[in-house]
TORKOL-4160 file (C-alpha; in steps of 0.2 Angstrom, whole numbers, padded with zeros to 4 digits, m for minus):
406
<pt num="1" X="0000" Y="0000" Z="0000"/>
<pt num="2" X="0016" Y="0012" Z="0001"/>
<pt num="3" X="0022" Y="0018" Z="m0016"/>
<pt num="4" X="0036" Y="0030" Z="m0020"/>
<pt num="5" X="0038" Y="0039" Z="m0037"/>
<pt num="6" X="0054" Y="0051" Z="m0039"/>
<pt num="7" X="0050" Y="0067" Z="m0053"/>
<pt num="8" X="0064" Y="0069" Z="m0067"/>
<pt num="9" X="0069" Y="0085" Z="m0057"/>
<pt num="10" X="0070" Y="0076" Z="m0040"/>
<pt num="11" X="0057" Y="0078" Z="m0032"/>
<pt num="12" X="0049" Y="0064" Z="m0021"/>
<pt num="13" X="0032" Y="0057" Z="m0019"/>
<pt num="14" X="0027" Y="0045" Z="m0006"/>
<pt num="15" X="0011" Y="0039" Z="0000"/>
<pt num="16" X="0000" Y="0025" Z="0008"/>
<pt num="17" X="m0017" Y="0020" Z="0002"/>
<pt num="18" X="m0028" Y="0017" Z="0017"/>
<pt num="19" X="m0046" Y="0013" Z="0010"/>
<pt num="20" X="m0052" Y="0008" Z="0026"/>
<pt num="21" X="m0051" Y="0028" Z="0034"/>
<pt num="22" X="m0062" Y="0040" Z="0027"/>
<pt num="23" X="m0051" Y="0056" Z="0031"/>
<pt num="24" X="m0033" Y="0060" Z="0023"/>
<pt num="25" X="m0017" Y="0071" Z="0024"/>
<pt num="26" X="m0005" Y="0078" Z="0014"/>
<pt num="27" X="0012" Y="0084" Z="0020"/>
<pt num="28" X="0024" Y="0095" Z="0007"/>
<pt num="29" X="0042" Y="0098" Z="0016"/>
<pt num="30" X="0055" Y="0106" Z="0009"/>
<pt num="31" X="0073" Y="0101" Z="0015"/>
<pt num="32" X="0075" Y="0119" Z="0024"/>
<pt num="33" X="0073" Y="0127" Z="0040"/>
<pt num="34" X="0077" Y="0140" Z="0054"/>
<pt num="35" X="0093" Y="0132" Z="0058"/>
<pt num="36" X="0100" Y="0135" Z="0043"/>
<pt num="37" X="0097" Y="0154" Z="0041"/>
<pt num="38" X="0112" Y="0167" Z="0043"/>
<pt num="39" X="0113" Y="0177" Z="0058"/>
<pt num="40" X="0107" Y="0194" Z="0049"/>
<pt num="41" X="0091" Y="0184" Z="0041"/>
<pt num="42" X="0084" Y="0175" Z="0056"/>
<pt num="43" X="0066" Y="0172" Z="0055"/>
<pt num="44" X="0067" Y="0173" Z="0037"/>
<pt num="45" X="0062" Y="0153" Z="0034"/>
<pt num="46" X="0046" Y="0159" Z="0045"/>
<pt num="47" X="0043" Y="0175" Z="0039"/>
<pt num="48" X="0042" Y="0164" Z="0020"/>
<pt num="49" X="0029" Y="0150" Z="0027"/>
<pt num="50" X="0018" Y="0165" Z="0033"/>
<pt num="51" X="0021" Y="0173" Z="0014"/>
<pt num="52" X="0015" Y="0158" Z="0006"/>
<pt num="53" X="m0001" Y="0160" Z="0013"/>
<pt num="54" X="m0006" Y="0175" Z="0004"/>
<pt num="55" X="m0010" Y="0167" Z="m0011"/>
<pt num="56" X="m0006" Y="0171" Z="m0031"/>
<pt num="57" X="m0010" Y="0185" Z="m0041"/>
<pt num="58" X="m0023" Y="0174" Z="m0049"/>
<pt num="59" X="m0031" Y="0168" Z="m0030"/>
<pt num="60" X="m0027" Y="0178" Z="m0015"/>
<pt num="61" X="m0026" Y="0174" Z="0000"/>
<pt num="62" X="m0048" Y="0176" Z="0004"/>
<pt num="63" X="m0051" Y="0167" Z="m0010"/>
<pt num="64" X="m0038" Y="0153" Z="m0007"/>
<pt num="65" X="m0046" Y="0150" Z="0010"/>
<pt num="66" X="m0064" Y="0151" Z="0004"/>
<pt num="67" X="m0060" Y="0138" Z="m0008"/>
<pt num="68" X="m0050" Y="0127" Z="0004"/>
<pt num="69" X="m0065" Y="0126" Z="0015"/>
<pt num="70" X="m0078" Y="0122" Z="0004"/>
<pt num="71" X="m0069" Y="0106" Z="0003"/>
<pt num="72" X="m0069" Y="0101" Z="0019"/>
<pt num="73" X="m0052" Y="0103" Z="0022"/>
<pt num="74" X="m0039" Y="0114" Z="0030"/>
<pt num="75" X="m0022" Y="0120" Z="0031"/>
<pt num="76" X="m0007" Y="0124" Z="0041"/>
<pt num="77" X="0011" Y="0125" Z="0041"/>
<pt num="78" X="0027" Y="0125" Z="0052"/>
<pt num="79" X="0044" Y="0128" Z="0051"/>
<pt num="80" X="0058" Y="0118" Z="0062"/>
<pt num="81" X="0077" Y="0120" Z="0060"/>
<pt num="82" X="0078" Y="0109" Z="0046"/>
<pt num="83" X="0062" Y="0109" Z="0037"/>
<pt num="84" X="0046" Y="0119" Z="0033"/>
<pt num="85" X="0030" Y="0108" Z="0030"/>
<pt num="86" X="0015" Y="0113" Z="0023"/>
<pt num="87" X="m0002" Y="0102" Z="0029"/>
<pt num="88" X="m0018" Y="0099" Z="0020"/>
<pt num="89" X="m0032" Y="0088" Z="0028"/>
<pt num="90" X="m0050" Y="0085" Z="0024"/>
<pt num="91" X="m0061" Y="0071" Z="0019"/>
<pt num="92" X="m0052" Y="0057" Z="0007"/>
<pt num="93" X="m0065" Y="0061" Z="m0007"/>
<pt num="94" X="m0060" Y="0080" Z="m0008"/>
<pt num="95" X="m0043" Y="0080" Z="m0003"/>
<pt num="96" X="m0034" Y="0077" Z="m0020"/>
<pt num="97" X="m0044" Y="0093" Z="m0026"/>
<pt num="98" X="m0037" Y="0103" Z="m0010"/>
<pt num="99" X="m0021" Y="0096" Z="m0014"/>
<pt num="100" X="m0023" Y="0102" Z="m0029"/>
<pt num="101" X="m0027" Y="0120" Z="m0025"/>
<pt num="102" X="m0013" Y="0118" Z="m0010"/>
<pt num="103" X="0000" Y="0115" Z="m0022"/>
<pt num="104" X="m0004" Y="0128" Z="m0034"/>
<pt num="105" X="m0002" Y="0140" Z="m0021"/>
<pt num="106" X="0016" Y="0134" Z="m0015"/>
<pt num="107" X="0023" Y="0133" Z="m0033"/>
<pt num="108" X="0016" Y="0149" Z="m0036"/>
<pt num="109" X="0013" Y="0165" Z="m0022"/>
<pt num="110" X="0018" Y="0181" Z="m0022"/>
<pt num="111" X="0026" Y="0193" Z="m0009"/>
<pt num="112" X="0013" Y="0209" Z="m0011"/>
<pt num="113" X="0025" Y="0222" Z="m0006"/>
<pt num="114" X="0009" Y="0229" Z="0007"/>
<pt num="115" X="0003" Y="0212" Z="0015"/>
<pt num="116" X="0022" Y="0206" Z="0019"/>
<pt num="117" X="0025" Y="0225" Z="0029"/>
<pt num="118" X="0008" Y="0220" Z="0037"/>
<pt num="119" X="0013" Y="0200" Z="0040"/>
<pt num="120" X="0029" Y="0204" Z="0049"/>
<pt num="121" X="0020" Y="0217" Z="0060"/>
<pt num="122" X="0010" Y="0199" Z="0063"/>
<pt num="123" X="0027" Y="0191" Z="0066"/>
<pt num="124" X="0031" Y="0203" Z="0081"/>
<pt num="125" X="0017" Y="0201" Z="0089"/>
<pt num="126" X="0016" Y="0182" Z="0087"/>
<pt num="127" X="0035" Y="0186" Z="0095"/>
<pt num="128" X="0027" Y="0194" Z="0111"/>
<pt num="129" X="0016" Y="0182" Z="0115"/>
<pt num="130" X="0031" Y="0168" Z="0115"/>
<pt num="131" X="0040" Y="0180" Z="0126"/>
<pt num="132" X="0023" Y="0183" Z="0137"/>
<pt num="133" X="0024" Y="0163" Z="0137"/>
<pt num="134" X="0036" Y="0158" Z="0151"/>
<pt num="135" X="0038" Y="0143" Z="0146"/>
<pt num="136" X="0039" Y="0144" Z="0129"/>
<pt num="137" X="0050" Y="0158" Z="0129"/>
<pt num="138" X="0062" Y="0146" Z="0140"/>
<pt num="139" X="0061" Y="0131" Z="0129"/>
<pt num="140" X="0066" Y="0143" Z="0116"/>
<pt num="141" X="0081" Y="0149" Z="0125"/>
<pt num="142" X="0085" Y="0132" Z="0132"/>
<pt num="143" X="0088" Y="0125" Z="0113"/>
<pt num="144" X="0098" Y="0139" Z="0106"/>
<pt num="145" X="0111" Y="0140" Z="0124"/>
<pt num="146" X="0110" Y="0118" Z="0121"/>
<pt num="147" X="0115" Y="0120" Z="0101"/>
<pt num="148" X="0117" Y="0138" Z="0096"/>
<pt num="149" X="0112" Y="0146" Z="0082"/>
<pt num="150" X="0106" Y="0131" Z="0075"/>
<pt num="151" X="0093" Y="0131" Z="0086"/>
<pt num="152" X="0089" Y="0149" Z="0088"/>
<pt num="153" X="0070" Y="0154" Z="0092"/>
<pt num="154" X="0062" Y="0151" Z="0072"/>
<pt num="155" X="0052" Y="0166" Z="0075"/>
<pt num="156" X="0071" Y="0176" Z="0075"/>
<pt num="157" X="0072" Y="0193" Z="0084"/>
<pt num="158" X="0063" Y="0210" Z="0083"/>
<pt num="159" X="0080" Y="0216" Z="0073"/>
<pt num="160" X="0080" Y="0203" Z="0062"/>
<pt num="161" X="0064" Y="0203" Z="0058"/>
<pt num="162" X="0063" Y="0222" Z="0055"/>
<pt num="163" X="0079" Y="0218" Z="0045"/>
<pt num="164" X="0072" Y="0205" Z="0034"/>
<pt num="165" X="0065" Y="0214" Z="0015"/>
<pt num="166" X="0053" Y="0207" Z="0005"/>
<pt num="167" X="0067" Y="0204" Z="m0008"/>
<pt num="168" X="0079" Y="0194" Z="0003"/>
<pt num="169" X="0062" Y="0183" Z="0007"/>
<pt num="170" X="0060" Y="0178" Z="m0011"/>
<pt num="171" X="0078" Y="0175" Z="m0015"/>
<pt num="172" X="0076" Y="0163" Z="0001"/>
<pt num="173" X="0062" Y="0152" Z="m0006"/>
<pt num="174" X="0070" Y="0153" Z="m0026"/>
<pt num="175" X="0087" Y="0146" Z="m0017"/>
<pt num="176" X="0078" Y="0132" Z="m0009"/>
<pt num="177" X="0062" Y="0131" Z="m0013"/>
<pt num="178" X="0065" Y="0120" Z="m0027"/>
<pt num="179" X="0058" Y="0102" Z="m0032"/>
<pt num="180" X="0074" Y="0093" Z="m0028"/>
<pt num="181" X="0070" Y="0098" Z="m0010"/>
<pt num="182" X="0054" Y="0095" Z="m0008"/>
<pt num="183" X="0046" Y="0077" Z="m0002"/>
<pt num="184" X="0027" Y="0075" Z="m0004"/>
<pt num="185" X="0018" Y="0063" Z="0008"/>
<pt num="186" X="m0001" Y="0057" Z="0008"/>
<pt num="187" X="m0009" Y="0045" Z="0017"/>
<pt num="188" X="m0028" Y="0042" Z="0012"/>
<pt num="189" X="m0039" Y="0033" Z="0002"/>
<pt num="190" X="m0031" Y="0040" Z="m0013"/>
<pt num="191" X="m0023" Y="0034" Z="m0029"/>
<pt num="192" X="m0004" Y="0036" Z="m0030"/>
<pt num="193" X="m0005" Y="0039" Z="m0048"/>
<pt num="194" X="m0018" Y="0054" Z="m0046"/>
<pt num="195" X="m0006" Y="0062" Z="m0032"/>
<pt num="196" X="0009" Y="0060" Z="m0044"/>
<pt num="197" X="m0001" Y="0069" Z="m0058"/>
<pt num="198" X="m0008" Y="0084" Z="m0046"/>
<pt num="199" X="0011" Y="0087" Z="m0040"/>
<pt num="200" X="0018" Y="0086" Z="m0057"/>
<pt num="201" X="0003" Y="0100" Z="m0063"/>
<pt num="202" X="0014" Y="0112" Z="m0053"/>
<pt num="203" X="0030" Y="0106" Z="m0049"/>
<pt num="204" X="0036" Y="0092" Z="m0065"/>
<pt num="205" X="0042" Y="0108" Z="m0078"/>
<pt num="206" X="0052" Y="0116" Z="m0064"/>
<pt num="207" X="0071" Y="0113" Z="m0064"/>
<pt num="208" X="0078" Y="0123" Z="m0052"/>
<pt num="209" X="0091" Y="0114" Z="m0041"/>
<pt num="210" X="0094" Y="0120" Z="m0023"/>
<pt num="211" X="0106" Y="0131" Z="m0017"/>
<pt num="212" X="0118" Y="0124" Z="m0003"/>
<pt num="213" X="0111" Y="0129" Z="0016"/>
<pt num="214" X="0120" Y="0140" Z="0026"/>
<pt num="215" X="0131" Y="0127" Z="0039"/>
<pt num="216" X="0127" Y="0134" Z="0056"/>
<pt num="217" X="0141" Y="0127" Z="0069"/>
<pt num="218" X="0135" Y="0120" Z="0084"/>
<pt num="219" X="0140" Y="0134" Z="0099"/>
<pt num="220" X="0135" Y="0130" Z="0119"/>
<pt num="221" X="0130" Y="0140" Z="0132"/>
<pt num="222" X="0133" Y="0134" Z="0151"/>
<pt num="223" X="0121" Y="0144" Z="0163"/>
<pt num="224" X="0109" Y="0155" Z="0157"/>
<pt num="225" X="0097" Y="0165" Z="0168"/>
<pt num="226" X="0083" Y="0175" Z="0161"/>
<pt num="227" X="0075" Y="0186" Z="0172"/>
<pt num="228" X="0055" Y="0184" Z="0172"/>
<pt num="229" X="0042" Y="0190" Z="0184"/>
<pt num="230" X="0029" Y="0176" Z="0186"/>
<pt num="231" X="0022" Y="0163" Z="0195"/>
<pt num="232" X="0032" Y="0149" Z="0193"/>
<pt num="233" X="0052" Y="0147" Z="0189"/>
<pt num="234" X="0054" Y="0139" Z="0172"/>
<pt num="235" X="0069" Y="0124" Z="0174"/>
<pt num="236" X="0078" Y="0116" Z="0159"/>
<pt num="237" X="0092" Y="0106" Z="0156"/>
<pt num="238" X="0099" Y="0102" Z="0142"/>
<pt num="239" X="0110" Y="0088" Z="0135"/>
<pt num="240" X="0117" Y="0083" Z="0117"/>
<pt num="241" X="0110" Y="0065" Z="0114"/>
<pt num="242" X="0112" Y="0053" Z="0099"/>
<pt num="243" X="0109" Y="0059" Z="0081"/>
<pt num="244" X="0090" Y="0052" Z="0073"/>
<pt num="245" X="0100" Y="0039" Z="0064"/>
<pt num="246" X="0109" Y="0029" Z="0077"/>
<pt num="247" X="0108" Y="0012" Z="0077"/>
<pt num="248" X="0108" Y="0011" Z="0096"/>
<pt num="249" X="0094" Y="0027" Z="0097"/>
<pt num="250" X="0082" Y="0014" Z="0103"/>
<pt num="251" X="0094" Y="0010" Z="0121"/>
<pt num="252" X="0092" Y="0027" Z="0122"/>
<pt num="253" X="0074" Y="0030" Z="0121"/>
<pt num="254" X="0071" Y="0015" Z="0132"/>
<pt num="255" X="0082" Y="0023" Z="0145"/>
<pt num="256" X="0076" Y="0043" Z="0146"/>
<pt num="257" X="0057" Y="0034" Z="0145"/>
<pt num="258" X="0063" Y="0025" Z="0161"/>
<pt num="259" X="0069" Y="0046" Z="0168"/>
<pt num="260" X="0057" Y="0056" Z="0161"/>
<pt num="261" X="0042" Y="0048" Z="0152"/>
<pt num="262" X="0026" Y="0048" Z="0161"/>
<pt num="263" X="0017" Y="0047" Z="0178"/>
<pt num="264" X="0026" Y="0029" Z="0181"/>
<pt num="265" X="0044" Y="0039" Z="0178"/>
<pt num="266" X="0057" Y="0042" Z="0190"/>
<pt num="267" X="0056" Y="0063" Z="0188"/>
<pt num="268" X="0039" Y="0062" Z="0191"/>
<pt num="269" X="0037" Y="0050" Z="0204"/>
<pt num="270" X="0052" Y="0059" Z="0215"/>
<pt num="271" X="0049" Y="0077" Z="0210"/>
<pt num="272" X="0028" Y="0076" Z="0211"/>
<pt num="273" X="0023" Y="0062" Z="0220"/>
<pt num="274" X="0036" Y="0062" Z="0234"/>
<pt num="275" X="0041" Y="0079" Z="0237"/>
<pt num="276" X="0026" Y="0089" Z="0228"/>
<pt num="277" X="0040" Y="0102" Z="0221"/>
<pt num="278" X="0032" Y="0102" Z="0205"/>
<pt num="279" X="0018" Y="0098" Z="0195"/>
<pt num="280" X="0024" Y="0094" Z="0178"/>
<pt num="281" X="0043" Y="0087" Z="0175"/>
<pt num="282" X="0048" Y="0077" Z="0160"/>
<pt num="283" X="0061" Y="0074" Z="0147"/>
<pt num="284" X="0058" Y="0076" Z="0128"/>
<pt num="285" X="0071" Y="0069" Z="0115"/>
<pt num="286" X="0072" Y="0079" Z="0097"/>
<pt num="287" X="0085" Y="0075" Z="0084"/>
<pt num="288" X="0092" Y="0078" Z="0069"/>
<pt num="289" X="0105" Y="0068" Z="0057"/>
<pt num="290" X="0120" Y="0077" Z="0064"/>
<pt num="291" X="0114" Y="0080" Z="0083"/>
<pt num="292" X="0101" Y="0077" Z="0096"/>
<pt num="293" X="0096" Y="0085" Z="0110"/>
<pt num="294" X="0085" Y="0078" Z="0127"/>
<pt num="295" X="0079" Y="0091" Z="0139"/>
<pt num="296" X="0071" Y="0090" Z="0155"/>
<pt num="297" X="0060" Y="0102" Z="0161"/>
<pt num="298" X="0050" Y="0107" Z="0180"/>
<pt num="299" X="0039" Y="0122" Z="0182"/>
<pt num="300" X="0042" Y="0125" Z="0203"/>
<pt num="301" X="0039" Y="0138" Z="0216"/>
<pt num="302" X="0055" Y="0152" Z="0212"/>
<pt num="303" X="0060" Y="0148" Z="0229"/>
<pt num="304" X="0062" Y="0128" Z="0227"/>
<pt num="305" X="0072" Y="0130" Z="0209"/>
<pt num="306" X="0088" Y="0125" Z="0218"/>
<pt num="307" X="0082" Y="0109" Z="0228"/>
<pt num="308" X="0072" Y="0106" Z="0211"/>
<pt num="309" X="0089" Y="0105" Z="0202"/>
<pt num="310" X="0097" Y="0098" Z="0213"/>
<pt num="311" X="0084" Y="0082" Z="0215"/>
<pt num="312" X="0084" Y="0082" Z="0196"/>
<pt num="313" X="0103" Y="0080" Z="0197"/>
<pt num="314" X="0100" Y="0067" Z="0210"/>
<pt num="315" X="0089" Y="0057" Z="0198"/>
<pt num="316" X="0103" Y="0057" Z="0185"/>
<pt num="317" X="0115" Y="0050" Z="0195"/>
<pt num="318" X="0103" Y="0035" Z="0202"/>
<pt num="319" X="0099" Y="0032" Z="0183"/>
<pt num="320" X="0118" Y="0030" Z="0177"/>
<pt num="321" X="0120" Y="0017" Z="0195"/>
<pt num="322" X="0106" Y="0008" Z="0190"/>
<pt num="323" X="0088" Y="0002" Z="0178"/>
<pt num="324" X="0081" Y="m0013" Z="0184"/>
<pt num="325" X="0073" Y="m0028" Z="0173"/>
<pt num="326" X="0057" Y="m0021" Z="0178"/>
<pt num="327" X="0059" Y="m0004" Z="0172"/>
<pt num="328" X="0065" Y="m0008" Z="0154"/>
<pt num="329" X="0050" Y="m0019" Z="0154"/>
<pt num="330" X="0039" Y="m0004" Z="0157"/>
<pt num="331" X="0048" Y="0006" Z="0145"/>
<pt num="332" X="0047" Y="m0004" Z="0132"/>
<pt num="333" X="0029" Y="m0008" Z="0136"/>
<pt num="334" X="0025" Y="0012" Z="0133"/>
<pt num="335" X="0038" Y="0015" Z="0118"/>
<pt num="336" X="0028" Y="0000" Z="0109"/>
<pt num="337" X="0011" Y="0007" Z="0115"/>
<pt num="338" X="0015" Y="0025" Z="0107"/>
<pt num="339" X="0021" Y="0017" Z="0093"/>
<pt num="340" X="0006" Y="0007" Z="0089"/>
<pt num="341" X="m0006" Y="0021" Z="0094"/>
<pt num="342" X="0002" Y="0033" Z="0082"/>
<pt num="343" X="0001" Y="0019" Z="0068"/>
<pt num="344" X="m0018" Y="0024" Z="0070"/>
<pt num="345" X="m0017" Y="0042" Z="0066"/>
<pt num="346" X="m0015" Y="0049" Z="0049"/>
<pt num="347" X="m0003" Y="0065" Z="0052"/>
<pt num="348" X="0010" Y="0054" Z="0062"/>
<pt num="349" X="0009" Y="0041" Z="0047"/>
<pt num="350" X="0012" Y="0054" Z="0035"/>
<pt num="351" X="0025" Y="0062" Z="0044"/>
<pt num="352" X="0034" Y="0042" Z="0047"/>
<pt num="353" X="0032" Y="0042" Z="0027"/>
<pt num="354" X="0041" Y="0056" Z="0026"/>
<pt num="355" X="0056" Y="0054" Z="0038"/>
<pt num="356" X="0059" Y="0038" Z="0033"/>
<pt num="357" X="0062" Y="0041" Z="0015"/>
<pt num="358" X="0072" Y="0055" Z="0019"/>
<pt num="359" X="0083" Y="0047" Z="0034"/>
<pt num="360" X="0085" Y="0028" Z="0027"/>
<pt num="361" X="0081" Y="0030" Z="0010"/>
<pt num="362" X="0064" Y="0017" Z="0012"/>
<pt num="363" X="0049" Y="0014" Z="0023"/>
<pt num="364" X="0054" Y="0005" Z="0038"/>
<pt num="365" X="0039" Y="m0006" Z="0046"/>
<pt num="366" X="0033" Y="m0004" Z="0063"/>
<pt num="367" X="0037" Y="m0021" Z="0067"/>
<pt num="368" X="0055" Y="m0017" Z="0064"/>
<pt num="369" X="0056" Y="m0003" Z="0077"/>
<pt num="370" X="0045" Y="m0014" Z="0089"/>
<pt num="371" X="0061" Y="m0028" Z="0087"/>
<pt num="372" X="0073" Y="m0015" Z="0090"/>
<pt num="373" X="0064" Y="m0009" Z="0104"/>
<pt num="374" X="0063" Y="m0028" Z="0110"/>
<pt num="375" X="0082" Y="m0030" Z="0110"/>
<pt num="376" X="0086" Y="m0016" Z="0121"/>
<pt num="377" X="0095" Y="m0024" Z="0138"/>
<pt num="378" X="0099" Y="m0016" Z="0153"/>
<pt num="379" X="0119" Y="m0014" Z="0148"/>
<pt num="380" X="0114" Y="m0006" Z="0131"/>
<pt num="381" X="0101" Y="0007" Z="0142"/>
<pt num="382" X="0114" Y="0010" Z="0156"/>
<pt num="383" X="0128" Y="0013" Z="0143"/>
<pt num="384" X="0118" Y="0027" Z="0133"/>
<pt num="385" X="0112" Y="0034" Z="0150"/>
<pt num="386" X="0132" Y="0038" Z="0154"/>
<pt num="387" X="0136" Y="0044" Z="0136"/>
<pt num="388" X="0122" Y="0056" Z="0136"/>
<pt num="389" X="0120" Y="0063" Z="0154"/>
<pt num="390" X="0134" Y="0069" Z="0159"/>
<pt num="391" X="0131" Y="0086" Z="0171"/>
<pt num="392" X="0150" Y="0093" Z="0164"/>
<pt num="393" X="0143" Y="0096" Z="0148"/>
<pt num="394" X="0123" Y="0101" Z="0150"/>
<pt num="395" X="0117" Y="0116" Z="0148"/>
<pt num="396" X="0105" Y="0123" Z="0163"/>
<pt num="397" X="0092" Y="0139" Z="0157"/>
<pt num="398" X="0080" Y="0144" Z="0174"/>
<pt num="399" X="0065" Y="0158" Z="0167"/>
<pt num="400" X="0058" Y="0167" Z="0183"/>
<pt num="401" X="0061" Y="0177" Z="0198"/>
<pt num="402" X="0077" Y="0168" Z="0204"/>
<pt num="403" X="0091" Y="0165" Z="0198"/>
<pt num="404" X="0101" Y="0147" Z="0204"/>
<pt num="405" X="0116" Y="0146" Z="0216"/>
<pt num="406" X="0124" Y="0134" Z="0207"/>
């Protein structure tokens, strides 16, 4: 039911038929994102996917909406540090027609000069609500101190922004908005052959190739404090873990599940339930295919942020002595249960479509990821635990009232 047809110009189209749901999805990504942006254009990946929205001469952004919803569907878009994606849903009988309006749009808006001075007025104030956001606007800080500017805040800074010209947008998207690097995934009830013909309408005659991305090194930042008046102190800390193409990834998931995962978690079950220091705390891994990061976050009382952090550190510790036969039973348990539950839903089928293809080449089964989950042992979990969370080299960010003696 998965099918993969690669265009003359090099653009990729994967998808799976699934006649037995009723709704679909549709994924366009092209191969480029905030992390790759030079220091004077920050937010300019962003500023682009808001652009795109505004329609073509021939449809503007009013009517692209109106006819967008009078199929049922919907759109949406986000930009990460190495990939902007453009979503369509709906129902699986009208989605090949919103797909086909979709598309049109992408190969073909326009930056009229007045609506792009109005978006990024838009962009500042989408800006101040991060910042209004305590923990947002940490998690943001905490990724750029962990990895640098390759992990700067995508929204990119009120200089930037007021930096960025509408011309230096457009040369943006003609450098790497290009068919080469752009992969198409759809799950549905839909012919492969009709997706293949409605992305070749507006993307087969194009043969620009991409131009090179900016390399943005990777840069660290120890301690940083943000000073914040609010409720609550905002925790992070921050680790470099395995790249998303390890072989041994799964050893590592299976032990930060065991740290940080759920209610059943070490963090949670010391920091809530036995101390009630905090009321949320876990760990969340993110990676790329040169660098991962995990960070842990707690949300406490301003003046409990050093015995928070200092429990948390605890935890670390406890973790690299020791995970028992019955914890990497439970982790494994909830890994496979997350990755059966998501099989079910259509954006996190599209978005396996799509990763796969572009980190292994093919479409890896979701039995072979349970197996590999299966063959974790303790040795392989404890050994990724020691390579990963190591206090010399983490990078601690606190958002609030008071700033950490350590």
């Amino acid at each position: 039911m998965i099918r993969k047809t690669v265009l003359p110009n090099g653009l990729k189209i994967v998808t799976e038929r699934t006649p037995y749901l009723r709704g679909a999805v549709a994924h366009l990504r092209f191969g480029i994102g905030s992390g790759q942006e030079p220091t004077k254009i920050q937010g300019v990946a962003h500023v682009l996917e808001h652009m795109v929205f505004k329609g073509t001469p021939e449809l503007d952004q009013v009517a692209f909406g109106n006819e967008i919803a009078r199929l049922g569907c919907s759109t949406n878009a986000s930009t990460g540090f190495e990939s902007t994606t453009y979503e369509l849903d709906g129902p699986a009988e009208t989605v090949l027609q919103g797909l086909d309006v979709f598309a049109g749009v992408i190969a073909n808006f326009h930056v009229p000069p007045e609506e792009f001075d109005k978006e990024k007025d838009v962009i500042q104030e989408e800006y101040k609500m991060i910042q209004d956001d305590p923990s947002a606007w940490g998690e943001d800080l905490a990724y750029h101190a962990l990895l640098g500017d390759f992990a700067h805040p995508t929204i990119g800074t009120p200089d930037s922004l007021d930096g960025l010209t509408r011309s230096t947008v457009l040369e943006f998207a003609k450098e790497h908005y290009t068919p080469d690097n752009l992969i198409v995934g759809v799950v549905g009830n839909v012919e492969h052959e009709q997706v293949v013909e409605v992305i070749g309408k507006h993307f087969g005659s194009e043969t620009r190739t991409r131009k090179a991305p900016h390399e943005v090194p990777l840069t660290q930042i120890k301690v940083r404090h943000e000073e914040e008046d609010c409720e609550q102190e905002q925790v992070f800390l921050g680790f470099r873990a395995p790249e998303v193409t390890r072989k041994d990834l799964p050893a590592f998931d299976v032990a930060m599940t065991i740290l940080g995962g759920d209610s059943w978690s070490r963090l949670f079950q010391r920091l809530r339930n036995e101390l009630g220091l905090v009321y949320q705390v876990d760990g969340s891994y993110s990676g790329w295919p040169h660098v991962g990061s995990y960070m842990i976050y707690a949300g406490c009382q301003p003046s409990e942020t050093d015995r928070v952090l200092a429990e948390i550190q605890s935890e670390l510790f406890k973790l690299k002595a020791d995970i028992t036969a019955d914890e990497l039973l439970r982790s494994k348990a909830m890994l496979k249960s997350s990755l059966l539950m998501s099989s079910d839903q259509l954006g996190n089928k599209v978005h396996k479509l799509i990763d796969d293809e572009l980190l292994f080449g093919t479409y890896r089964q979701y039995e072979q990821d349970i197996a590999e989950l299966d063959a974790v042992t303790v040795e392989e979990a404890l050994r990724l635990a020691h390579e990963v969370l190591d206090t010399d080299k983490m990078t601690q960010v606190t958002v609030g009232p008071h700033q950490p003696s350590n």
